[in-house]
C-alpha positions in Angstrom: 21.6 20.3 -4.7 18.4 22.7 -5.6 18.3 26.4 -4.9 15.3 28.6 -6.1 17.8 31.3 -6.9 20.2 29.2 -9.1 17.2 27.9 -11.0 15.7 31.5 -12.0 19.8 32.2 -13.1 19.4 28.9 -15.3 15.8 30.1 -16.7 17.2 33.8 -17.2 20.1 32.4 -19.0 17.9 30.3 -21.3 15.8 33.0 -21.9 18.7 35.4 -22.9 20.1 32.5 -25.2 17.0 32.0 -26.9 16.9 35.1 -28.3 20.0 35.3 -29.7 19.5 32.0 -31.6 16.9 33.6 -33.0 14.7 36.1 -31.7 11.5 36.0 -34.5 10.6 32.1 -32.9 11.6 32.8 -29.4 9.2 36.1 -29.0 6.7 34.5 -31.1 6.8 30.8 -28.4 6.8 33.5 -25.5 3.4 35.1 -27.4 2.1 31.5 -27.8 2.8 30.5 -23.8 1.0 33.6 -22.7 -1.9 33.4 -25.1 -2.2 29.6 -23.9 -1.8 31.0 -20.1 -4.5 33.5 -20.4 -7.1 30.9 -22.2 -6.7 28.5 -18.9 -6.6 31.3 -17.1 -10.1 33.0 -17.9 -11.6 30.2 -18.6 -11.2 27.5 -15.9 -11.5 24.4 -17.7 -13.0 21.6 -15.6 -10.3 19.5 -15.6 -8.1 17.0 -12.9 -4.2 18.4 -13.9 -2.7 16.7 -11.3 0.6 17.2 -9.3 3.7 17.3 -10.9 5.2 17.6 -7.1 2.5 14.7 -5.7 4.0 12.1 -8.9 7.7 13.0 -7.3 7.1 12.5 -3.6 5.5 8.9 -4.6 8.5 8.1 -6.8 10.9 9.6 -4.0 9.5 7.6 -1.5 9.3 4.2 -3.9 12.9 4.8 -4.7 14.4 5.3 -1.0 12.3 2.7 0.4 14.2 0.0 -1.9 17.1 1.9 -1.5 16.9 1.2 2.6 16.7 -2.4 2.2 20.0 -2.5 0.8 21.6 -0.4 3.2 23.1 -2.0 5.8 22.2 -1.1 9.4 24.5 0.5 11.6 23.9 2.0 15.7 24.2 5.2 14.8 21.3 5.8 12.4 19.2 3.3 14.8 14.8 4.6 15.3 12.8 2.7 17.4 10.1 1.0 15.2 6.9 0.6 17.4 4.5 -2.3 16.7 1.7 -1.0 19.3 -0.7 -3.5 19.8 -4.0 -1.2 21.3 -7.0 -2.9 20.5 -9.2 -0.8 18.4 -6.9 2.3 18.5 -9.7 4.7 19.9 -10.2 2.7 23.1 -6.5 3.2 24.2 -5.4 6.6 23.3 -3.1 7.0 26.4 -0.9 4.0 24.9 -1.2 5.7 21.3 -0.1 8.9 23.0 2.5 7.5 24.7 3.9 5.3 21.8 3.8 8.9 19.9 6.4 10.6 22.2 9.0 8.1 21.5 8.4 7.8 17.8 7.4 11.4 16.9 7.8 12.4 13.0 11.1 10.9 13.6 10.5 6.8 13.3 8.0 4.3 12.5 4.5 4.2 14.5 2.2 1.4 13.1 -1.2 0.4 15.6 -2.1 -3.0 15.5 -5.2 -4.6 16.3 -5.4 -8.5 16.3 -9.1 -9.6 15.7 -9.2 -13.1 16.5 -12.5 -14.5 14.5 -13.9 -17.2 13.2 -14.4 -15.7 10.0 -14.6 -18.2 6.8 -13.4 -17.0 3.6 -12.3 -19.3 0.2 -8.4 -19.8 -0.6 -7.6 -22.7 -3.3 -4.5 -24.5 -1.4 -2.7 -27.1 -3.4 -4.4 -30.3 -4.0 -7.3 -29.4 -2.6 -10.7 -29.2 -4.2 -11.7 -26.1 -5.1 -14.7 -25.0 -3.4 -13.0 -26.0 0.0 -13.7 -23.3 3.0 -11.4 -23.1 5.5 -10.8 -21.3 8.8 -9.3 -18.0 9.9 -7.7 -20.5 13.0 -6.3 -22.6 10.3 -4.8 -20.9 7.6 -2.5 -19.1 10.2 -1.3 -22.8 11.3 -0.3 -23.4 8.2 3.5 -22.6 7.4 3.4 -22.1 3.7 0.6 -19.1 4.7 2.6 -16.1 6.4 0.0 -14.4 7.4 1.1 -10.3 8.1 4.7 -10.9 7.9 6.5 -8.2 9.0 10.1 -9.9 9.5 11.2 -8.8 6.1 12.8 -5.3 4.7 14.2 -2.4 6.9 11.0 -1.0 8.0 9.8 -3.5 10.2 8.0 -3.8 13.3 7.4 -7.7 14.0 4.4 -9.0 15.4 3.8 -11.0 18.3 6.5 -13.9 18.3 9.4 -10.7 19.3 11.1 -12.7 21.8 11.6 -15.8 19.0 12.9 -13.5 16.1 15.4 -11.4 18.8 13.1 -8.1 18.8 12.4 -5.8 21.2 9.4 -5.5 24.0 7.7 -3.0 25.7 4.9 -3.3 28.4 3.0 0.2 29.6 0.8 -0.4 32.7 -1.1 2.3 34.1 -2.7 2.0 37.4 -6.1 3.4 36.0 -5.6 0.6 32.9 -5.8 1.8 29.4 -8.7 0.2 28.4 -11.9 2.5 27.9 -13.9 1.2 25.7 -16.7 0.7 27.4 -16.7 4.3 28.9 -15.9 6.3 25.4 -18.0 6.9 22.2 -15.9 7.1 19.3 -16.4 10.4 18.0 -15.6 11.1 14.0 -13.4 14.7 14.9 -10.0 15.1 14.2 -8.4 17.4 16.7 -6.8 19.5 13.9 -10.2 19.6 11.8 -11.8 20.7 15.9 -9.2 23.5 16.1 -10.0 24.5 12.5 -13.7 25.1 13.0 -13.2 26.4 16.3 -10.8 29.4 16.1 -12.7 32.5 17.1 -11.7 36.0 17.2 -13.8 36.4 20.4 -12.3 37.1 24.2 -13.9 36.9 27.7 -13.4 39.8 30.0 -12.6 39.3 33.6 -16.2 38.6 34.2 -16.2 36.2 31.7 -18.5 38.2 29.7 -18.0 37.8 26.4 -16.2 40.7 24.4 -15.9 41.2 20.8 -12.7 41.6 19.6 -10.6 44.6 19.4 -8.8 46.2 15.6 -5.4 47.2 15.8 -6.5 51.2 16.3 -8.8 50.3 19.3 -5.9 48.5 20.8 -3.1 51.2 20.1 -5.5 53.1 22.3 -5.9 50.8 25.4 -4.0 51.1 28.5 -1.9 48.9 30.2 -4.5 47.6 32.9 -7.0 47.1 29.6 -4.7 45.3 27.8 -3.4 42.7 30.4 -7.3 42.0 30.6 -7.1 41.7 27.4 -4.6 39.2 27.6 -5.7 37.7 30.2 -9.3 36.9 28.5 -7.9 35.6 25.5 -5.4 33.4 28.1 -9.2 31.9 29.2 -10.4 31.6 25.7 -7.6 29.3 24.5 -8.1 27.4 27.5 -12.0 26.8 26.6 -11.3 26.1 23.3 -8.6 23.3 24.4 -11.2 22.0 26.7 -13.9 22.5 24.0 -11.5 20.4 21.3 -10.5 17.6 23.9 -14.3 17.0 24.8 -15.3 16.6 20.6 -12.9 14.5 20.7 -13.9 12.3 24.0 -17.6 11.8 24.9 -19.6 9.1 27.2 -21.8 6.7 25.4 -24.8 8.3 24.1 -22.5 11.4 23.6 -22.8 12.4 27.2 -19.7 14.6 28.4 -16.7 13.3 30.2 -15.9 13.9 33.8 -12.8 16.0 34.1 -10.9 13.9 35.9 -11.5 11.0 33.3 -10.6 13.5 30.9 -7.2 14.2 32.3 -6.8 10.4 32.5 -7.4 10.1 29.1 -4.7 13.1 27.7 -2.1 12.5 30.5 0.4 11.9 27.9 -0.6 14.9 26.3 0.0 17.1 29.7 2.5 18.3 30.9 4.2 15.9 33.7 4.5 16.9 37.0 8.0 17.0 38.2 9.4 15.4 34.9 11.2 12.8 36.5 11.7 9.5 34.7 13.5 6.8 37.1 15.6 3.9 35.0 15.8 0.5 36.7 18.3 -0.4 34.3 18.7 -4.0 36.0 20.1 -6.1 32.9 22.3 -5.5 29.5 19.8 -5.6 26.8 21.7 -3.4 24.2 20.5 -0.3 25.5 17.2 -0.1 24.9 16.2 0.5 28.5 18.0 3.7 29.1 17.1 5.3 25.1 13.8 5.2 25.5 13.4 7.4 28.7 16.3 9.5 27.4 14.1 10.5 24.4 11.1 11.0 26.8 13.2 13.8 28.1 13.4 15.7 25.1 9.8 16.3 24.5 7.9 19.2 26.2 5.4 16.8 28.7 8.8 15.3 30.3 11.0 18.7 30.4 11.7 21.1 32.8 12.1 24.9 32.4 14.4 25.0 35.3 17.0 22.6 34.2 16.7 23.6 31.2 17.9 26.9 32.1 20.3 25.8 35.2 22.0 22.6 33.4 21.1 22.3 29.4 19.0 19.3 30.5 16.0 18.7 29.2 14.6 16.2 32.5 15.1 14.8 35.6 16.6 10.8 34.7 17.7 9.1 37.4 19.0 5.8 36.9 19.3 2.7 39.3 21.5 -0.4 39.0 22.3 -3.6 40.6 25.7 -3.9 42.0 27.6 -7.1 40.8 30.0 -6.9 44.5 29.3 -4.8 47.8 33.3 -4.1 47.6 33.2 -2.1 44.3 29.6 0.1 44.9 31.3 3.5 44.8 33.5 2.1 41.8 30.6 0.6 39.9 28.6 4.1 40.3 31.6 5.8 38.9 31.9 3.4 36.0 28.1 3.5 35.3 28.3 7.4 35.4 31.4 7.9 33.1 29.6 5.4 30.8 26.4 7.5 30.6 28.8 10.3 30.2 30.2 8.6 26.9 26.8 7.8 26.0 26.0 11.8 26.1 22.6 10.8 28.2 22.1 14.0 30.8 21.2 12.3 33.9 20.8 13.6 37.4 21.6 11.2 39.4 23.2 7.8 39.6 22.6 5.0 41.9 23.6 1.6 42.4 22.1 -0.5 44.8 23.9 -3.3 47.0 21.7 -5.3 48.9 19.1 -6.4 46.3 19.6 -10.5 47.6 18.6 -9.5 50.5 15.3 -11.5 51.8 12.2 -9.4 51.4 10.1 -8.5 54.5 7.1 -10.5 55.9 4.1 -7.5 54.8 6.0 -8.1 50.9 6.3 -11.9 51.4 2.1 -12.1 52.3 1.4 -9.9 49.7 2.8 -11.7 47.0 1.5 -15.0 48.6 -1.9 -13.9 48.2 -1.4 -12.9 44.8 -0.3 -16.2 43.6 -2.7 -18.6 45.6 -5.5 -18.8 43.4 -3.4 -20.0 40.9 -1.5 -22.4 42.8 -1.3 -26.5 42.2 -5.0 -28.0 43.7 -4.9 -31.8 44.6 -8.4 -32.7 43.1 -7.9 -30.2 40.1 -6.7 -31.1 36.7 -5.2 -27.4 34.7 -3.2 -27.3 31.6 0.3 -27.2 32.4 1.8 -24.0 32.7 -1.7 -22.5 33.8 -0.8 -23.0 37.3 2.2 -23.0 39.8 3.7 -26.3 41.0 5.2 -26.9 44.6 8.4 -27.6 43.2 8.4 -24.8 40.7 8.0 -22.4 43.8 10.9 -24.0 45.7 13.1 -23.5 42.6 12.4 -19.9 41.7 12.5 -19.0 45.5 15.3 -17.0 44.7 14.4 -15.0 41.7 10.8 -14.5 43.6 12.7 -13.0 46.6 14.7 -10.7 43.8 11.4 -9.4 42.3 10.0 -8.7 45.9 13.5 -6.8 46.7 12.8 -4.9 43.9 9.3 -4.3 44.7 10.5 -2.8 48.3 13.3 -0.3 46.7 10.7 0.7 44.0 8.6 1.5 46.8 11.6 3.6 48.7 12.5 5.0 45.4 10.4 5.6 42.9 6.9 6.3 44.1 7.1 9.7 43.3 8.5 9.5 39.6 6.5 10.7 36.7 7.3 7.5 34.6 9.3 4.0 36.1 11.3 2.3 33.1 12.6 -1.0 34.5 14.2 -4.0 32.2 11.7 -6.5 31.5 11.9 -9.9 33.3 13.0 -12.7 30.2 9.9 -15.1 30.2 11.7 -18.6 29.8 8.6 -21.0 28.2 8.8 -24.4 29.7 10.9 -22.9 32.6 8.2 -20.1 34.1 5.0 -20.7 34.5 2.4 -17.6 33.2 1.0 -17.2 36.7 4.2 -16.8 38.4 5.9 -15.1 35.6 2.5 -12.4 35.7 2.8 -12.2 39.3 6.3 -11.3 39.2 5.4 -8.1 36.9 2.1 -7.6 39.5 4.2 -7.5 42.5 6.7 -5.1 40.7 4.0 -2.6 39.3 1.0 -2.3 41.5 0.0 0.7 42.6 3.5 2.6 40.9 3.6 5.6 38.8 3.4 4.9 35.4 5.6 2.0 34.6 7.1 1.0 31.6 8.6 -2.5 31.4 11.3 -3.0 28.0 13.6 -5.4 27.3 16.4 -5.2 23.8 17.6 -7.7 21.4 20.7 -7.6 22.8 21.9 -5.4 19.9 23.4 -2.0 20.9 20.9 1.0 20.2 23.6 3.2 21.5 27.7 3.8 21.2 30.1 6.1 22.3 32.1 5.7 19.3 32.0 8.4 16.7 
């Protein structure tokens, strides 16, 4: 426990104490402190003191980070860690700004950017000669090397074998991609550094003339119409200046300025969201995972909504889909899903289970995912690494599950085209059982042309209990 006001009492008391021990030596260290004081004081000494308070934050932070490996984990303190693979971070900043709203100053956000290189560099490995050189390809083959290990300690984000050590995935598709780094510059500006330099006292009229601004007198002494102008120009200045900030921050090649449209692109997790709805396809138990991550979308400003905010304490629109297990129990299994979101305390707006997902897919949804996966199917006079393309048989046996994906496909389309943001369990890739090609054309037929989609899929750990 620490209170300023407690420790001035302590200091007070010390004070008073001294004195009456004896009073020559305590008035004569107070004369001492002072005279010492003054001497810094005036003088300014050119010298590094330090920080008392900078020492305790790194031995606080030391001391709680081995402190967390020994605690043992438990639902109810669970953060989503985020391992966000971008690329060079500046060429995907609507995945950084994304992976920001669900971590906030809240959990763990580390960017990761695998360089794959055929960099040489000298190790000494046992029983080898020393001057041997090996490669980057080769060191990471070799299991007593773990290179960037992250699958040790509390804090840990794991890399990209998730599936094999029972972590957590996440897949963000945009429809305008995410990659821009052959359109953008990188530009050395912070955005808090931009909004330092740039604050101005200056306002633009209703002609957009620029005004100097006013002192408190010359204000008292406005009218009403002057001063909504007033507020009204410095409504347009902050506006410029967040334009101004955004373009420092993005620029064309050559430094050439960015097309507003491109621009929005680029912050559109940054913006407000249009309608705020998030739809959950919550199709499979995966500890949870599918319908946290959209519920603490809604709880940051781009996502909420003023009016249900006022008219039901909600902070967004979540909707959230289902599969039904029987057509006999639908209305049952919507109560039971809603009484379970209940317990979870997730505000939702509406709750829909859907009956007829086995279904067989319509003839326009059939060609269209024909045509995506012919170039990759089986060729007679062809010889393809297995796995790199899809097999006669392997199409006959995944009929089913193809049909599912198409279904699914079809009721996004009824559904969902409208959302701000689709979160859908991810598919499980099985290797040895899927091929990549059908696997990726399953996720293709799901996503193209949606909203925002964001495909997750748990550990099968729970992220989220009803239990207190």
């Amino acid at each position: 426990f620490y209170n300023s006001w407690v420790s001035l009492l302590g200091t007070l008391i010390c004070v008073v104490v001294m004195f009456m021990i004896q009073w020559e030596v305590a008035l004569a260290t107070f004369g001492i402190t002072i005279t010492l004081y003054l001497l810094v004081h005036y003088r300014k000494p050119k010298a590094n003191w330090g920080s008392s308070t900078q020492a305790q934050v790194y031995s606080t932070a030391l001391k709680n980070s081995h402190a967390l490996n020994k605690t043992a984990e438990h639902v109810k303190n669970y953060r989503p860690q985020l391992l966000v693979l971008s690329g060079p971070p500046s060429s995907r900043p609507s995945l950084l700004d994304f992976a920001y709203l669900l971590t906030k100053t809240n959990s763990l956000l580390i960017i990761g950017h695998v360089v794959k290189a055929v960099s040489e560099f000298h190790v000494i490995p046992p029983k080898q000669p020393v001057n041997t050189t090996y490669h980057l390809e080769n060191i990471f083959q070799k299991p007593c090397l773990d290179t960037f290990n992250h699958r040790s300690g509390k804090i840990k984000p794991r890399d990209g074998d998730a599936f094999d050590n029972h972590t957590a995935v996440g897949i963000l598709r945009l429809q305008e991609g995410l990659d821009y780094s052959e359109i953008l510059e990188e530009v050395p500006v912070l955005a808090k550094e931009a909004m330092k330099t740039n604050k101005s006292d200056v306002f633009f009229g209703e002609t957009g003339a620029e005004v100097s601004s006013l002192s408190t007198p010359q204000v008292s002494q406005m009218n009403h119409s002057t001063e909504e102008m007033r507020m009204k120009g410095k409504k347009k200045v902050r506006e410029k200046q967040k334009t101004h900030h955004v373009s420092q921050m993005y620029c064309g090649l050559g430094g050439t300025p960015l097309p507003k449209t491109l621009v929005d692109s680029l912050t559109q997790f940054q913006q407000k969201q249009k309608g705020g709805r998030i739809d959950v396809w919550w199709l499979y138990d995966d500890g949870g995972l599918t319908i946290l991550l959209p519920y603490i979308l809604t709880q940051r400003a781009q996502f909420s909504s003023a009016s249900l905010r006022r008219a039901q304490f909600s902070s967004a629109s979540l909707r959230v889909f289902s599969l039904a297990s029987s057509k006999g129990k639908l209305e049952q299994e919507q109560r039971s899903l809603a009484a379970l979101l209940s317990k979870f305390r997730i505000d939702y707006s509406d709750v829909v289970v859907v009956a007829d997902i086995q279904k067989k897919a319509t003839p326009e949804t059939h060609q269209e995912f024909d045509a995506l996966i012919e170039p990759f199917k089986e060729k007679v006079d062809e010889t393809r690494e297995t796995g790199t393309y899809i097999t006669s048989a392997e199409l006959v046996a995944k009929r089913d599950k193809s049909n599912r994906h198409m279904r699914l496909r079809e009721l996004l389309l009824h559904n969902s085209i409208d959302a701000s943001l689709i979160v859908m369990t991810l598919p499980m890739p099985r290797k040895g059982m899927i091929s990549a090609p059908l696997y990726m054309a399953w996720l293709e037929i799901l996503t193209k042309g949606m909203p925002p989609f964001l495909f997750v899929r748990g550990n099968q750990t729970s992220v989220i209990t009803f239990y207190s």
